[in-house]
C-alpha positions in Angstrom: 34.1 38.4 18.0 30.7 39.9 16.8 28.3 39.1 19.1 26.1 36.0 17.9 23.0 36.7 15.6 19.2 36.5 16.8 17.8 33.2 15.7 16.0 33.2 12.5 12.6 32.2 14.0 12.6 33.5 17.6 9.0 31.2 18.7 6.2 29.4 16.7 3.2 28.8 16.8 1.2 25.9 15.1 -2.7 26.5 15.0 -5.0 24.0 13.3 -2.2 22.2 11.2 -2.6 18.1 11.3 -2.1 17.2 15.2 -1.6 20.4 16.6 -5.1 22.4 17.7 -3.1 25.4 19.4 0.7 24.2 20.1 3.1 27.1 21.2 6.9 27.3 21.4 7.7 30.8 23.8 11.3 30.3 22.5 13.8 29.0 20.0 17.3 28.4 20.1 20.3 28.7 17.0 20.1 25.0 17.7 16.8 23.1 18.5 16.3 19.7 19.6 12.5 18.3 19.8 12.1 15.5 22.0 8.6 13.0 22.8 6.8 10.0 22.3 5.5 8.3 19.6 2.9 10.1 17.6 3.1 13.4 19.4 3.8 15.5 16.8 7.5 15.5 16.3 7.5 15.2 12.2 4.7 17.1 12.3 6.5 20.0 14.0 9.4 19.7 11.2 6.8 19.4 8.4 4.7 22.8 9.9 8.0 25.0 9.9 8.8 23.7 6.3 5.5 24.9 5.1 5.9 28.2 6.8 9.1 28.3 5.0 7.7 28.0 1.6 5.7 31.2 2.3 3.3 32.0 -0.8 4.0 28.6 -2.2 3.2 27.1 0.7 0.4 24.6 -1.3 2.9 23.1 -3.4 4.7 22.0 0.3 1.6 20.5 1.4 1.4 18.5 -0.9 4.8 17.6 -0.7 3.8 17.0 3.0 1.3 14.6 2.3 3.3 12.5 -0.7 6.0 11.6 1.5 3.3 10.2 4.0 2.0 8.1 0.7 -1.4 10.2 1.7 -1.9 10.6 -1.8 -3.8 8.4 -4.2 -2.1 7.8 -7.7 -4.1 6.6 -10.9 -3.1 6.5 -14.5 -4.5 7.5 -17.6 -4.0 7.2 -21.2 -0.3 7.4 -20.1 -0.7 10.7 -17.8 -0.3 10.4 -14.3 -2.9 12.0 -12.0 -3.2 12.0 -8.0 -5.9 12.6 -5.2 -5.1 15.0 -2.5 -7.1 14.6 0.4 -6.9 18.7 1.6 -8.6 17.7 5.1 -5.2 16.2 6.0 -3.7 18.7 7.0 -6.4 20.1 9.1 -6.9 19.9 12.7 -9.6 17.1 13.7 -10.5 17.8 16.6 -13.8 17.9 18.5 -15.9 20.5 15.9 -16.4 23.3 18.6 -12.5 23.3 18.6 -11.3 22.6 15.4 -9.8 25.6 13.3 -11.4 27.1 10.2 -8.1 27.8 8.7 -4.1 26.5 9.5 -1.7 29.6 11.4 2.0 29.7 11.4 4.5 31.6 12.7 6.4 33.8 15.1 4.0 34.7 18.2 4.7 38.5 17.8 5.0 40.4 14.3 2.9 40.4 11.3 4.8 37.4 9.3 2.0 35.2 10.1 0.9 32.2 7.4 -2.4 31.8 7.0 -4.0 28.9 5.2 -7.6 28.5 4.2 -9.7 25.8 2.0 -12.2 26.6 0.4 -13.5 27.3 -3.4 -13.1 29.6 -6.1 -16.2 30.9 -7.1 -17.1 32.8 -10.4 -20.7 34.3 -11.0 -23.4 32.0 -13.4 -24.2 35.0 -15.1 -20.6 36.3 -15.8 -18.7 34.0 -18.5 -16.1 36.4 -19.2 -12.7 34.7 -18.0 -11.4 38.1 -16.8 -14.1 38.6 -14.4 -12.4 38.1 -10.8 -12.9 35.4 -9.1 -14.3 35.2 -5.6 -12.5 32.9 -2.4 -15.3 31.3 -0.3 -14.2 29.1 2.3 -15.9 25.9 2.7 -18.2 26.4 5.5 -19.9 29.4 3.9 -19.9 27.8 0.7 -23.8 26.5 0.4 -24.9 29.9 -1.2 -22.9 29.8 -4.0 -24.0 25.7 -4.7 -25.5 26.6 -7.9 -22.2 28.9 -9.1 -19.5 28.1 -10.9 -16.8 27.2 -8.5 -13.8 24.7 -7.9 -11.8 23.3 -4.7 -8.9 25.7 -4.1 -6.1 26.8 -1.3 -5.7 30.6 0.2 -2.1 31.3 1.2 -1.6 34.6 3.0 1.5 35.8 4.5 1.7 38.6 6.4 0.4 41.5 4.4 1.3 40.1 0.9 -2.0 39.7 -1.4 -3.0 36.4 -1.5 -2.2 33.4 -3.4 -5.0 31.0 -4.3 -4.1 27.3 -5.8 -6.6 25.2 -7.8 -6.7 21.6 -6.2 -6.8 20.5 -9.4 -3.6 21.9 -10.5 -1.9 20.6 -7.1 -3.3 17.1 -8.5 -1.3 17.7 -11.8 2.2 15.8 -11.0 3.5 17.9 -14.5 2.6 21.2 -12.8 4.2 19.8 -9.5 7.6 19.4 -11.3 7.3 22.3 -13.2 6.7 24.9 -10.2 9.9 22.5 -8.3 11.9 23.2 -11.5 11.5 27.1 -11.4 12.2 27.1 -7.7 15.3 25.3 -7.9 16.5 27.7 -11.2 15.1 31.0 -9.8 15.4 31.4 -6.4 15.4 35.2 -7.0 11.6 34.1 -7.3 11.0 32.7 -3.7 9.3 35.1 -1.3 10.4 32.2 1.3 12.8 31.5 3.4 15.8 29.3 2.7 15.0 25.7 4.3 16.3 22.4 3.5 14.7 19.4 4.8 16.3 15.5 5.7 13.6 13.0 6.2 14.3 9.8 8.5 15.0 8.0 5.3 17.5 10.1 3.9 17.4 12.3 0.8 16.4 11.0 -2.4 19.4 11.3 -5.3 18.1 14.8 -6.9 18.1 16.6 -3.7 21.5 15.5 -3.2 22.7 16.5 -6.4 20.6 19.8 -6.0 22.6 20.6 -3.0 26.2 19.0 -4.1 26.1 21.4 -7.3 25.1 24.8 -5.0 28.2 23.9 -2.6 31.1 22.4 -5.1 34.0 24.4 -5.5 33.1 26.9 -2.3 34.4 26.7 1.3 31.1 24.4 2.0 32.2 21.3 0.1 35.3 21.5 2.4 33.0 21.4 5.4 30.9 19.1 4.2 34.4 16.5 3.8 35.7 17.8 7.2 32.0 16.2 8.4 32.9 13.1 7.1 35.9 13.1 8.4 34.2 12.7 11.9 34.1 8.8 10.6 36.5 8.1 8.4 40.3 10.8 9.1 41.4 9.9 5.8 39.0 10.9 3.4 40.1 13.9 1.0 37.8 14.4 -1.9 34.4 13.5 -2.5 32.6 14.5 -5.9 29.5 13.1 -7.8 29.2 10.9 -11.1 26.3 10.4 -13.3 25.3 6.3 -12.6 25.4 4.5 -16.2 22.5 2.5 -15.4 20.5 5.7 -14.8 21.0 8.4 -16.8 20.5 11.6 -14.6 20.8 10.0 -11.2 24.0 10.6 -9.7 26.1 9.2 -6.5 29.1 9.8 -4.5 32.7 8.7 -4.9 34.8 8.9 -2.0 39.0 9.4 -2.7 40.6 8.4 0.7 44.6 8.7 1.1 46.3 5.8 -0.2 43.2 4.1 -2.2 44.5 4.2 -5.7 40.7 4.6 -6.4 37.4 6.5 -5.2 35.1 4.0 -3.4 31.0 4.6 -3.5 30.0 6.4 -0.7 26.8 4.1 0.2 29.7 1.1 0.5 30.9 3.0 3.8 27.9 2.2 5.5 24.9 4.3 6.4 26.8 6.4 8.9 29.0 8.2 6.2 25.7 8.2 4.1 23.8 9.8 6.9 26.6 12.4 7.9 27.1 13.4 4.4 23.1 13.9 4.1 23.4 16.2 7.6 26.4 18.2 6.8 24.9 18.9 3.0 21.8 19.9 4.2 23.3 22.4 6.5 26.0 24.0 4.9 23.3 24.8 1.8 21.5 26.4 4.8 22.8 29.8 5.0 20.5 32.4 6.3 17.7 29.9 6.7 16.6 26.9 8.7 17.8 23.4 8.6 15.3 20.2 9.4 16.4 16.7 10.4 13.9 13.7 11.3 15.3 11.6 13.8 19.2 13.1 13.7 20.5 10.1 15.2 19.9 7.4 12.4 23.0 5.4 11.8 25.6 7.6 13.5 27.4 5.6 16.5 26.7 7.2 19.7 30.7 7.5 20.2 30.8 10.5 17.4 27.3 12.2 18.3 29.3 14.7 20.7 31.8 15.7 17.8 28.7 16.1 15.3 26.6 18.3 17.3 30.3 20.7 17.9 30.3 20.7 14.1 26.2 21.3 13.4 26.7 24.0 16.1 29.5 25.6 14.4 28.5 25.5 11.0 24.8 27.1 12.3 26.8 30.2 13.9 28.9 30.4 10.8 26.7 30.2 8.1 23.3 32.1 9.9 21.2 28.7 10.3 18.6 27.6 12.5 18.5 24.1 13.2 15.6 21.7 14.3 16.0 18.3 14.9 14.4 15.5 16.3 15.6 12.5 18.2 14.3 9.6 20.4 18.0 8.5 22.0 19.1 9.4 25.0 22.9 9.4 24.1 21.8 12.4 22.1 20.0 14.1 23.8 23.7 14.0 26.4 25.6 14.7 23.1 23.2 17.8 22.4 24.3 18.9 25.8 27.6 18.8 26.4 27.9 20.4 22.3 25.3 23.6 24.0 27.4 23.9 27.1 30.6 24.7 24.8 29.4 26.9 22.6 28.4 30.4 22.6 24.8 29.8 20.3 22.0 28.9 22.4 20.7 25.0 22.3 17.3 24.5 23.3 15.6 21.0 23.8 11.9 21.2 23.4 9.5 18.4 24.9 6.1 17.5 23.4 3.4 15.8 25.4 -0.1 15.1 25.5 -1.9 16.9 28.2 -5.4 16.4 28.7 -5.5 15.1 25.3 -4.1 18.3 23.9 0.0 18.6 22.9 1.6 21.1 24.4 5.6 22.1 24.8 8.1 22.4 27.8 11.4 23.9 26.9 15.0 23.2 28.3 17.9 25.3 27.9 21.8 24.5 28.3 21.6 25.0 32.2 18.6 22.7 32.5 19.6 20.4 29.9 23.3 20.2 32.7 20.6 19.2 35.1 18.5 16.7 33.4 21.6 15.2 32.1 23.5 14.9 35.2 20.4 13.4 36.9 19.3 11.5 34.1 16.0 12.8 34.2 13.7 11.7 31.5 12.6 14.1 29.4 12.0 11.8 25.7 
């Protein structure tokens, strides 16, 4: 047997992103587990590595960061929809003497640093050619140009790629939201990011699933994806996805099970199956890439946790994934243990807590998660 594969991301670091002033993570496992209190940064961990992810296109996740925590204002006019970001968001608020000019992500050593900056385009009074280049001012030195033509905007850099700058006013336009989301979804040849798929605590919505259903059907992952289920209910054997009639374009699952004369809806089953079928999607649509789950536990009985963290590990080593997930349960945290000790990818369990009003990390691997286990030391 080959020898197992370096993770993807082998640390991170978070400066100036929401929460996190300065938060550093020395080292990642194949499989990562982030454990804390309430509001310590948990989400906010998940949501950092999704926007490092997106590399270049790494506004359009922002935004997407602060939709799905309803951070955006909607209004509508003559029929159009438009929306308010609120950029300042998703910077560090910290006292001013700390607080970040910009937002850094990524690995503690190489150059494949993100680098996020707001600030405004500016174009000279005197020049009204279009074609003339315009300038990137960030806000705090922005008082010269007052009395310049200018407009809000976003600098992405990554590593030592030219930058990308985004008009807040097209992150505002929903149109030109689903338009980039549609030419990500039907080039990915055009994505200077890496693979990452993402399942929030409330699931995914019926697109995503569909998304991911039609990249796996008919491959080897849409028989892992069943075996997963299988963890709940032995008799399943087929699952495939219908249009509803009541919604043209959505779509849900049908479950065949040995014996039923007919498929049964898989949101009947409970949210368990839902749940497992969300997880085991997700990650088999992972390959070479990372894989993000808000609170893992959600509706799965603690009696099959064990035999779903031996399947996430497997399917991680198999398919070249990096998992993070979060959890506030103690029977999975023991679950996530007794899965590491078994297997030959490394599980790491990483512990955020406020120190002297700062967050900052301890990390646990399989010997000291034996330990804290067997002692039941508490580590959430």
């Amino acid at each position: 047997m080959p020898p197992p594969s370096a993770p993807i991301l082998p640390s991170f670091r978070i400066q100036g992103f929401r929460a996190f002033r300065d938060l550093e993570i020395p080292r990642l496992g194949r499989v990562n587990l982030i454990v804390g209190k309430n509001n310590v940064g948990k989400t906010t961990l998940l949501e950092a590595i999704k926007v490092y992810a997106a590399g270049l296109e790494a506004a359009w996740e922002l935004r997407e960061v602060l939709e799905r925590r309803q951070e955006i204002q909607r209004s509508t006019l003559r029929d159009k929809i438009y929306l308010s970001i609120d950029i300042d968001r998703l910077f560090f608020r910290g006292p001013p003497k700390d607080r970040p000019k910009s937002i850094r992500l990524g690995p503690l050593q190489g150059d494949k640093e993100l680098r996020i900056q707001s600030g405004r385009l500016v174009i000279p009074v005197q020049s009204q050619d279009p074609d003339v280049r315009s300038h990137f001012v960030m806000e705090g030195d922005a008082r010269f140009y007052e009395e310049l033509q200018s407009e809000e905007a976003l600098e992405i850099r990554y590593g030592s790629s030219p930058p990308r700058r985004s008009r807040l006013r097209a992150l505002n336009d929903a149109i030109a939201a689903s338009t980039v989301e549609a030419r990500r979804k039907s080039h990915p040849e055009l994505r200077d990011s890496l693979v990452c798929n993402y399942v929030p605590v409330r699931g995914l919505n019926s697109s995503s699933i569909g998304t991911l259903w039609d990249n796996i059907v008919l491959t080897a992952n849409e028989q892992s994806t069943v075996e997963a289920l299988r963890l709940i209910l032995p008799d399943i054997e087929r699952v495939s996805l219908i249009e509803d009639p009541r919604q043209p374009g959505m779509r849900y699952a049908l479950v065949a099970r040995t014996g039923q004369s007919s498929p049964e809806p898989l949101l009947s089953m409970g949210d368990g199956m839902t749940r497992i079928f969300e997880l085991a999607l997700g990650l088999v649509s992972s390959g070479n890439g990372l894989f993000l789950v808000d609170e893992i536990e959600n509706g799965i009985h603690y009696s099959i946790r064990e035999q779903l963290w031996r399947f996430i590990f497997e399917a991680a080593s198999q398919l070249n994934v990096q998992v993070f997930a979060t959890t506030h349960s103690w029977d999975c945290i023991s679950a996530f243990q007794k899965a590491a000790s078994s297997h030959a990818e490394n599980g790491m369990l990483i512990s955020l807590a406020q120190v002297n009003g700062d967050i900052k990390t301890a990390i646990f691997d399989e010997k000291d998660l034996e330990i804290i286990t067997r002692q039941s030391i508490e580590v959430r």
